[in-house]
mmCIF file of the N, C-alpha and C atoms, coordinates in Angstrom:
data_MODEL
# 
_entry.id   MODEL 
# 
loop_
_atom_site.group_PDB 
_atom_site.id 
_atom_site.type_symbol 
_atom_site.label_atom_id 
_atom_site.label_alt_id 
_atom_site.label_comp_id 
_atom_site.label_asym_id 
_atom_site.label_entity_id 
_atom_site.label_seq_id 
_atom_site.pdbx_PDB_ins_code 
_atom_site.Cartn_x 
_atom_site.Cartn_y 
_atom_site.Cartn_z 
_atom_site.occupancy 
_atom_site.B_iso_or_equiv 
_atom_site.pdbx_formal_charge 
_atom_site.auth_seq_id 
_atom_site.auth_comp_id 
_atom_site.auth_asym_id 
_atom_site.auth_atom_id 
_atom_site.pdbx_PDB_model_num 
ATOM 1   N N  . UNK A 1 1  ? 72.457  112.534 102.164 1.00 0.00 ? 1  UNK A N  1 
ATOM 2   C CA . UNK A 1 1  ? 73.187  111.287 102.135 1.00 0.00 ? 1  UNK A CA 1 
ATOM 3   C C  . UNK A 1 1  ? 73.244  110.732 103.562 1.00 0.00 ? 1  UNK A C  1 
ATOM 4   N N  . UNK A 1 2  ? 72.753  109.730 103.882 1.00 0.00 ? 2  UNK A N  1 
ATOM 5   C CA . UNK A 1 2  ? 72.526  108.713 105.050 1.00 0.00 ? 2  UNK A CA 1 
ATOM 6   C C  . UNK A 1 2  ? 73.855  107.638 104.979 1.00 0.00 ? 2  UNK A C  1 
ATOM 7   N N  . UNK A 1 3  ? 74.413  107.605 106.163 1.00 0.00 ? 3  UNK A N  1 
ATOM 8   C CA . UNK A 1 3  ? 76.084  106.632 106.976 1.00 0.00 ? 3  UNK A CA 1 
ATOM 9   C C  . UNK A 1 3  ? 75.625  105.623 107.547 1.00 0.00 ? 3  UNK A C  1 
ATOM 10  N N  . UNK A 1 4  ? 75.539  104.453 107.075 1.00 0.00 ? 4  UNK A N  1 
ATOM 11  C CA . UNK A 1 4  ? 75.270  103.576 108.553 1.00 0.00 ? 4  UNK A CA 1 
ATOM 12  C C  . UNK A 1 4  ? 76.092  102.902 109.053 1.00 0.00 ? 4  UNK A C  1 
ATOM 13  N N  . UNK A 1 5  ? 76.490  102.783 110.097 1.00 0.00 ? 5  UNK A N  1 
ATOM 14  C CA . UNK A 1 5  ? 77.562  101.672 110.766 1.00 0.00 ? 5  UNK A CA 1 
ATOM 15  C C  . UNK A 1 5  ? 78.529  102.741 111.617 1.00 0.00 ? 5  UNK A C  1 
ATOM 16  N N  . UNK A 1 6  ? 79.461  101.955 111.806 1.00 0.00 ? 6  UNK A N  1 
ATOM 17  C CA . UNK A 1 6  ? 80.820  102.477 112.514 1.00 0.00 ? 6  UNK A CA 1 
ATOM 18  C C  . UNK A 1 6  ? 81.838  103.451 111.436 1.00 0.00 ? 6  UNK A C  1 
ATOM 19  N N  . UNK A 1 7  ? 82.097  104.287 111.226 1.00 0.00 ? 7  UNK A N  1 
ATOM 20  C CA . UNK A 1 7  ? 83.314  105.211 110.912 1.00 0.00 ? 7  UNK A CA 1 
ATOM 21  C C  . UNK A 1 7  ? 84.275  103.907 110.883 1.00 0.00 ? 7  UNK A C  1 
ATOM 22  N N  . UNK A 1 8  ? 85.055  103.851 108.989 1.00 0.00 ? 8  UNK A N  1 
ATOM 23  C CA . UNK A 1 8  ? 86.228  102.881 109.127 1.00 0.00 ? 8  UNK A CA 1 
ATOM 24  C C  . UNK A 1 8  ? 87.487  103.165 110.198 1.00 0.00 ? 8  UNK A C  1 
ATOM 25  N N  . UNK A 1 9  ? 88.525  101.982 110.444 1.00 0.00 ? 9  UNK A N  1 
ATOM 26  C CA . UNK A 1 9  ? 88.993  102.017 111.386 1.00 0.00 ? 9  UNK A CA 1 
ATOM 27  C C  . UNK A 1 9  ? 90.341  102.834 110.878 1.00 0.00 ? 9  UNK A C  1 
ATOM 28  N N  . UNK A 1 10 ? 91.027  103.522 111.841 1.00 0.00 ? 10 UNK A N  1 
ATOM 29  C CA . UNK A 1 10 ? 92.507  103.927 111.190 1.00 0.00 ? 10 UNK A CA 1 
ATOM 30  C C  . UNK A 1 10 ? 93.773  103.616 111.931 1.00 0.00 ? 10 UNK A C  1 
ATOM 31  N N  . UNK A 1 11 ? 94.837  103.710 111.313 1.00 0.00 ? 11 UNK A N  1 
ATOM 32  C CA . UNK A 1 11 ? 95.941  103.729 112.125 1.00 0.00 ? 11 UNK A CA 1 
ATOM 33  C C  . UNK A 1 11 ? 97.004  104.538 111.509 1.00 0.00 ? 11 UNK A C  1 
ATOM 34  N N  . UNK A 1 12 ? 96.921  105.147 112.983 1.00 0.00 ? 12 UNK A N  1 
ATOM 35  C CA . UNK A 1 12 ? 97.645  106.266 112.644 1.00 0.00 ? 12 UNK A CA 1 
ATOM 36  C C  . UNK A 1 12 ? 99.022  106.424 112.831 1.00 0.00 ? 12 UNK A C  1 
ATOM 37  N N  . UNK A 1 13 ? 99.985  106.442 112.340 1.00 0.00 ? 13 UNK A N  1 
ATOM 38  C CA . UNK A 1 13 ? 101.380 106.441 112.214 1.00 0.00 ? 13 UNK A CA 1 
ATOM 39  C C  . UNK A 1 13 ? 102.259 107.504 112.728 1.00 0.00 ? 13 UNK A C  1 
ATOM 40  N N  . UNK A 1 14 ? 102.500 107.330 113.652 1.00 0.00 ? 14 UNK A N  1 
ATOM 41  C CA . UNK A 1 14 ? 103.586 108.588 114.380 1.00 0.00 ? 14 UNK A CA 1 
ATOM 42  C C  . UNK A 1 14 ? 104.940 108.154 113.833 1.00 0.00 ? 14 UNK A C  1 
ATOM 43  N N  . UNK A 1 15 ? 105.545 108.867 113.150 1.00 0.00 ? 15 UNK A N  1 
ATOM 44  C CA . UNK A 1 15 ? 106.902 108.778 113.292 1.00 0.00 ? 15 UNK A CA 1 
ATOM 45  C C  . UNK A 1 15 ? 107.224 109.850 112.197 1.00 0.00 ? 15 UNK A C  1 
ATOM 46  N N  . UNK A 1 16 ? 108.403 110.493 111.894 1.00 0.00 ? 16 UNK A N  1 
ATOM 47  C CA . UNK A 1 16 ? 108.350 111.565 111.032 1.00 0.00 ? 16 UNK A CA 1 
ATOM 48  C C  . UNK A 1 16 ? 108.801 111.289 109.490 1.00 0.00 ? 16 UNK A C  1 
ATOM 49  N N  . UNK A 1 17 ? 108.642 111.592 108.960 1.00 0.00 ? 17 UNK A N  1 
ATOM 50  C CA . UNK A 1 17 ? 108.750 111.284 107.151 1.00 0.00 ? 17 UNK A CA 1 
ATOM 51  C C  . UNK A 1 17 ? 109.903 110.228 106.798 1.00 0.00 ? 17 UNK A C  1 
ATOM 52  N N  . UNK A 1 18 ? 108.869 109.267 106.427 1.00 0.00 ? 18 UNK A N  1 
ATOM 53  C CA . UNK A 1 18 ? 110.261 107.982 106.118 1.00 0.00 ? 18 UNK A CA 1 
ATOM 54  C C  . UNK A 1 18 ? 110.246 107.624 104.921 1.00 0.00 ? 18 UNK A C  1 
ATOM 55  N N  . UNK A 1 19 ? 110.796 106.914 104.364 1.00 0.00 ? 19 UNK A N  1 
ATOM 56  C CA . UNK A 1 19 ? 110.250 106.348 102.991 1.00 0.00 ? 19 UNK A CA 1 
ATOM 57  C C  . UNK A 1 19 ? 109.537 105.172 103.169 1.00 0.00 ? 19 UNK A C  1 
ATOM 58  N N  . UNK A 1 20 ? 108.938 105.023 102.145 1.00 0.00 ? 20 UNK A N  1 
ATOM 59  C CA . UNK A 1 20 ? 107.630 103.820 101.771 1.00 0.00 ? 20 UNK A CA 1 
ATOM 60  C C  . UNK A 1 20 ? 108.555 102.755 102.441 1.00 0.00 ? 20 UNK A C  1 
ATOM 61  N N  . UNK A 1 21 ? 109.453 102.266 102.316 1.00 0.00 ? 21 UNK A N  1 
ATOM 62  C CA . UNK A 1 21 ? 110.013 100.884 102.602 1.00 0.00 ? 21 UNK A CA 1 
ATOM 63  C C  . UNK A 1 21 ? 109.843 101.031 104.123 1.00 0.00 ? 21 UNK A C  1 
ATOM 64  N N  . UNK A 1 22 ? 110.186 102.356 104.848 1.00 0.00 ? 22 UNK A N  1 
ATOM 65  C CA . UNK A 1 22 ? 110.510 101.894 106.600 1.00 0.00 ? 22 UNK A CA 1 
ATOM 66  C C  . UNK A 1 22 ? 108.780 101.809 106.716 1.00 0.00 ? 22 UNK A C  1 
ATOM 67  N N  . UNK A 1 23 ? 108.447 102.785 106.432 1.00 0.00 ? 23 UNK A N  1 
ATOM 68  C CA . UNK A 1 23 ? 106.421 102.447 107.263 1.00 0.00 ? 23 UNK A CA 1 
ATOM 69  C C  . UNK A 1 23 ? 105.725 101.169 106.484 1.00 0.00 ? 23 UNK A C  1 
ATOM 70  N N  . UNK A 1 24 ? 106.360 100.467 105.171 1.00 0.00 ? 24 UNK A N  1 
ATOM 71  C CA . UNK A 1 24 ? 105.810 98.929  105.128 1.00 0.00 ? 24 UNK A CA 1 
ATOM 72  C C  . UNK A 1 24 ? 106.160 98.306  106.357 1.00 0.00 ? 24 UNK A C  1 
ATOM 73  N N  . UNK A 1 25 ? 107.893 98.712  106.670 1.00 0.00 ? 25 UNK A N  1 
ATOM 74  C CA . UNK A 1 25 ? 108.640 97.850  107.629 1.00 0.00 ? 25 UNK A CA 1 
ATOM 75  C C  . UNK A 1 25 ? 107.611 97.566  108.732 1.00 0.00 ? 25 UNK A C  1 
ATOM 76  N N  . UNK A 1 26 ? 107.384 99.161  109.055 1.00 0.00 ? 26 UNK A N  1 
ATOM 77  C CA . UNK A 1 26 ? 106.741 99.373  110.975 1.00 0.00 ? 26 UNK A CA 1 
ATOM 78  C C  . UNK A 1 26 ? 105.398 98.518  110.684 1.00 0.00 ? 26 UNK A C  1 
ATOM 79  N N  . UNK A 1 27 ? 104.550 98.933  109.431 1.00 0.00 ? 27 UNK A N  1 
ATOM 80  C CA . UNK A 1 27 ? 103.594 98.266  109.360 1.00 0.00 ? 27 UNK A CA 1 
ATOM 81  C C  . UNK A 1 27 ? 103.233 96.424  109.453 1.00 0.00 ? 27 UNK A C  1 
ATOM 82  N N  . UNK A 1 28 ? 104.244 95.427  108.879 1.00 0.00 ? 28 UNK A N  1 
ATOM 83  C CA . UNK A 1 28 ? 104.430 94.644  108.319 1.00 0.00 ? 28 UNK A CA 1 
ATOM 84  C C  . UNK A 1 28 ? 105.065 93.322  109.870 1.00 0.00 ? 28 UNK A C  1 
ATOM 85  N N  . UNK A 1 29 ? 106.003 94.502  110.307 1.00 0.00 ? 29 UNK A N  1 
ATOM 86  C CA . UNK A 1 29 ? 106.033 93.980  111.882 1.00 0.00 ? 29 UNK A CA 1 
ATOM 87  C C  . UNK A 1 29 ? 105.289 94.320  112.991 1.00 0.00 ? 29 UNK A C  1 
ATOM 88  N N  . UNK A 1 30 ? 104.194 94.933  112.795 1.00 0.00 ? 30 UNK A N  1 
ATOM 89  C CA . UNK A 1 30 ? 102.990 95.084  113.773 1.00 0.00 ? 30 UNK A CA 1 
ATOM 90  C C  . UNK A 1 30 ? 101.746 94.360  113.002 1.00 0.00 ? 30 UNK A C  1 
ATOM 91  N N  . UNK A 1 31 ? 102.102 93.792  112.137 1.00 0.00 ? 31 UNK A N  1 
ATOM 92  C CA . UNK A 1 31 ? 100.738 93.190  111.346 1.00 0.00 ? 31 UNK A CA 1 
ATOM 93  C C  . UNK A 1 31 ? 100.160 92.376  112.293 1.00 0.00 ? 31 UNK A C  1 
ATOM 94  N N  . UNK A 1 32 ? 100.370 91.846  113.027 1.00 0.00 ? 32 UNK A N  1 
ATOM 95  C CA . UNK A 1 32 ? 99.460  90.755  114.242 1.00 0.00 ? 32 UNK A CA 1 
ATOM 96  C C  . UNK A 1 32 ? 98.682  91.711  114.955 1.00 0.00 ? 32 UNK A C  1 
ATOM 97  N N  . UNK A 1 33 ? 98.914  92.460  115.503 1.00 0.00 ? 33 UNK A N  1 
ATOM 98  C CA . UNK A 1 33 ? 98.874  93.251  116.845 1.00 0.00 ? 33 UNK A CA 1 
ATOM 99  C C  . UNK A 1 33 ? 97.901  94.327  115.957 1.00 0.00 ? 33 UNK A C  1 
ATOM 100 N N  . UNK A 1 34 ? 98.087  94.790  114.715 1.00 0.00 ? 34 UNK A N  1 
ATOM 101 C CA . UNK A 1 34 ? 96.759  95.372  114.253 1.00 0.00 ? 34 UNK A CA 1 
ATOM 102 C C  . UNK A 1 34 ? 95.992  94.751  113.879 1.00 0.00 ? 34 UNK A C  1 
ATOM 103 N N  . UNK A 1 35 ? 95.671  93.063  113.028 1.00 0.00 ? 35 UNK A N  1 
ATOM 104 C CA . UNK A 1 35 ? 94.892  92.346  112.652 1.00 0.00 ? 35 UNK A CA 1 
ATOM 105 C C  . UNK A 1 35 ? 94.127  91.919  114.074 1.00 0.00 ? 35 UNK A C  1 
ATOM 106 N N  . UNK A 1 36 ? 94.464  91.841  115.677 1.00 0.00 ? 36 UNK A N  1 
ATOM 107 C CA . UNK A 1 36 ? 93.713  91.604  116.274 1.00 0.00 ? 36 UNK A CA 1 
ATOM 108 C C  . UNK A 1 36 ? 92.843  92.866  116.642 1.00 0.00 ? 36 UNK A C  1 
ATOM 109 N N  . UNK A 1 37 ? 93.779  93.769  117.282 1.00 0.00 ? 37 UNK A N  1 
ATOM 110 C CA . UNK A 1 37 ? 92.828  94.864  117.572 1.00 0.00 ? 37 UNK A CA 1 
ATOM 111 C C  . UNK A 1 37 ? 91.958  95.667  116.170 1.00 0.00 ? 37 UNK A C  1 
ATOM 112 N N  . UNK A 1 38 ? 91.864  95.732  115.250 1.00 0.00 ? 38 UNK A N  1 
ATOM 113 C CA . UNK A 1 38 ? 91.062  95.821  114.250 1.00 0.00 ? 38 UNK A CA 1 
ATOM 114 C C  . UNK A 1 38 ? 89.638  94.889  114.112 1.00 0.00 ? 38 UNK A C  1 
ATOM 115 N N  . UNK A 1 39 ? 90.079  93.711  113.907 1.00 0.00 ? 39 UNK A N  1 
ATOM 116 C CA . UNK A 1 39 ? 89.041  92.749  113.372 1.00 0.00 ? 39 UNK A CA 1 
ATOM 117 C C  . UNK A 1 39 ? 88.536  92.507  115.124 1.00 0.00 ? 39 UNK A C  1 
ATOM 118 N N  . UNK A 1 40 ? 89.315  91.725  116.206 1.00 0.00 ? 40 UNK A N  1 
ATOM 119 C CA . UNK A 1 40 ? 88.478  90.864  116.689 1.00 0.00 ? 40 UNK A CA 1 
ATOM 120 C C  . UNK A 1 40 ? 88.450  91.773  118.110 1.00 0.00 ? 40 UNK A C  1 
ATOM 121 N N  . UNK A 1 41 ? 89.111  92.925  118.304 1.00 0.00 ? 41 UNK A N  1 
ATOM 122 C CA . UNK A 1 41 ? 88.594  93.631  119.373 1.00 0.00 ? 41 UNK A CA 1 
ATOM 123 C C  . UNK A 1 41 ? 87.563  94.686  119.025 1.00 0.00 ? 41 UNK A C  1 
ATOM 124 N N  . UNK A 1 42 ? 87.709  94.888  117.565 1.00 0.00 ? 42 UNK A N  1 
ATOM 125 C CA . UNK A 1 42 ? 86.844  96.336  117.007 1.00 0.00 ? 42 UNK A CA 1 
ATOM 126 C C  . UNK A 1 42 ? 87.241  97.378  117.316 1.00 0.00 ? 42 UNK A C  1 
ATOM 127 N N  . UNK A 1 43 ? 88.556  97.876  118.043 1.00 0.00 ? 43 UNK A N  1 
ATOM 128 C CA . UNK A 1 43 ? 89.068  98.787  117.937 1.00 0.00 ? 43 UNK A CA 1 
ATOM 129 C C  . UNK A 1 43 ? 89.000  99.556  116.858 1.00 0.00 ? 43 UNK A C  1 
ATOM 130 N N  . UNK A 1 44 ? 88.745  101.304 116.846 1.00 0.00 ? 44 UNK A N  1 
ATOM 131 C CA . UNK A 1 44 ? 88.279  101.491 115.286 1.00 0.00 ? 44 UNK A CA 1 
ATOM 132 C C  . UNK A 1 44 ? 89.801  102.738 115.500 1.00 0.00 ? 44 UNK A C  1 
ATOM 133 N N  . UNK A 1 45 ? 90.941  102.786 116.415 1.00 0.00 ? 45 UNK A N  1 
ATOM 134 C CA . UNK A 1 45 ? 92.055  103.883 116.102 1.00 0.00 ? 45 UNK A CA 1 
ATOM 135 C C  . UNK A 1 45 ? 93.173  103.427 117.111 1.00 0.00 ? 45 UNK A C  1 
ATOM 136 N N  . UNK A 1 46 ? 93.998  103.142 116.392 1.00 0.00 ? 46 UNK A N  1 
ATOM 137 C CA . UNK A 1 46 ? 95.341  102.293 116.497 1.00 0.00 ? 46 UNK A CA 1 
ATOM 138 C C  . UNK A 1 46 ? 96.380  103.451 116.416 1.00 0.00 ? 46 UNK A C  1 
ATOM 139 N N  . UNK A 1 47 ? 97.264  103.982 117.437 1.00 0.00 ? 47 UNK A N  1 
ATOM 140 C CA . UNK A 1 47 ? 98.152  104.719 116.972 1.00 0.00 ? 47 UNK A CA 1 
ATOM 141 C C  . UNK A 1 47 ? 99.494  103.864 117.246 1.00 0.00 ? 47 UNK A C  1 
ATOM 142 N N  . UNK A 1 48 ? 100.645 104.135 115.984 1.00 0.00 ? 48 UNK A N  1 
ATOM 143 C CA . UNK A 1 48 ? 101.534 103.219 115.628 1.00 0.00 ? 48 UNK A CA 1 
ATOM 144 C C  . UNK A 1 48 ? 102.857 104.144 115.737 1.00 0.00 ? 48 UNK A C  1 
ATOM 145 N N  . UNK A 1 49 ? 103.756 103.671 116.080 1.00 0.00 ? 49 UNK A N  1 
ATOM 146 C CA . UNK A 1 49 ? 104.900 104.410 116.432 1.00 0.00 ? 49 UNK A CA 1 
ATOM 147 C C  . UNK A 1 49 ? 106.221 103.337 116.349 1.00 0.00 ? 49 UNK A C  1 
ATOM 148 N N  . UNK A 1 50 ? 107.738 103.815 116.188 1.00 0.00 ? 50 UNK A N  1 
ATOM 149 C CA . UNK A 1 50 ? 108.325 102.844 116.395 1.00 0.00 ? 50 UNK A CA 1 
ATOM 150 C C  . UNK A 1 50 ? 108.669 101.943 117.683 1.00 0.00 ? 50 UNK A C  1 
ATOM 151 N N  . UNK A 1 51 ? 107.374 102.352 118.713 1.00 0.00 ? 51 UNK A N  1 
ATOM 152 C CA . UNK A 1 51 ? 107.617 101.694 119.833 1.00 0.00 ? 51 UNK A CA 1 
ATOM 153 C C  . UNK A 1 51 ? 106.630 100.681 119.754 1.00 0.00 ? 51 UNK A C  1 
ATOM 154 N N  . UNK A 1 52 ? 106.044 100.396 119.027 1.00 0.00 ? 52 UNK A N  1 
ATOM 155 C CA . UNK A 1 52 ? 105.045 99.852  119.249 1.00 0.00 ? 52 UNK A CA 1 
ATOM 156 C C  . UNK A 1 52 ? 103.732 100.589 119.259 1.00 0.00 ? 52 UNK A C  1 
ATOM 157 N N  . UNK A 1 53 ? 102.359 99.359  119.297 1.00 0.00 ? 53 UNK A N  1 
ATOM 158 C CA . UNK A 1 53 ? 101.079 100.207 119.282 1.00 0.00 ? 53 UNK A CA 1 
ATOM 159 C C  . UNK A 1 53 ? 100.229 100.251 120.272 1.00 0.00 ? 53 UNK A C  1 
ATOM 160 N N  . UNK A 1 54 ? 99.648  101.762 120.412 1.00 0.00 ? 54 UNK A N  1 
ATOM 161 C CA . UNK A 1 54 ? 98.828  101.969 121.679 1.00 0.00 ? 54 UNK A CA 1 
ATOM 162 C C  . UNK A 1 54 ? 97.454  101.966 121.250 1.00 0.00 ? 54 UNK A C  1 
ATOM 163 N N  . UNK A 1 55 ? 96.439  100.966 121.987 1.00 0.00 ? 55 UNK A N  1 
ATOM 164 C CA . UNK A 1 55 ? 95.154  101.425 121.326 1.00 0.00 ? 55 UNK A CA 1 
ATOM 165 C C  . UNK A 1 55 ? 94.072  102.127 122.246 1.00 0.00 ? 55 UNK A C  1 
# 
């Protein structure tokens, strides 16, 4: 079996076991800040924390 391209991108979520509602939250208020570095920097690993994201 032959891969071509880039490995999809991830983001990875630091923070310790929350429920679905807080990591929509973290997710949902970093939605800018991953839609750029994803799509238009090509960043392919985003780590996400409640401080914000480091790429």
């Amino acid at each position: 079996m032959k891969f071509h391209g880039a490995p999809p991108p991830v983001i990875w979520i630091r923070m310790p076991n929350q429920a679905k509602a807080a990591v929509l939250k973290l997710l949902l208020s970093h939605r800018l800040v991953l839609q750029e570095a994803l799509q238009e920097k090509g960043i392919a690993c985003i780590e996400l924390g409640p401080q914000g994201a480091d790429q």
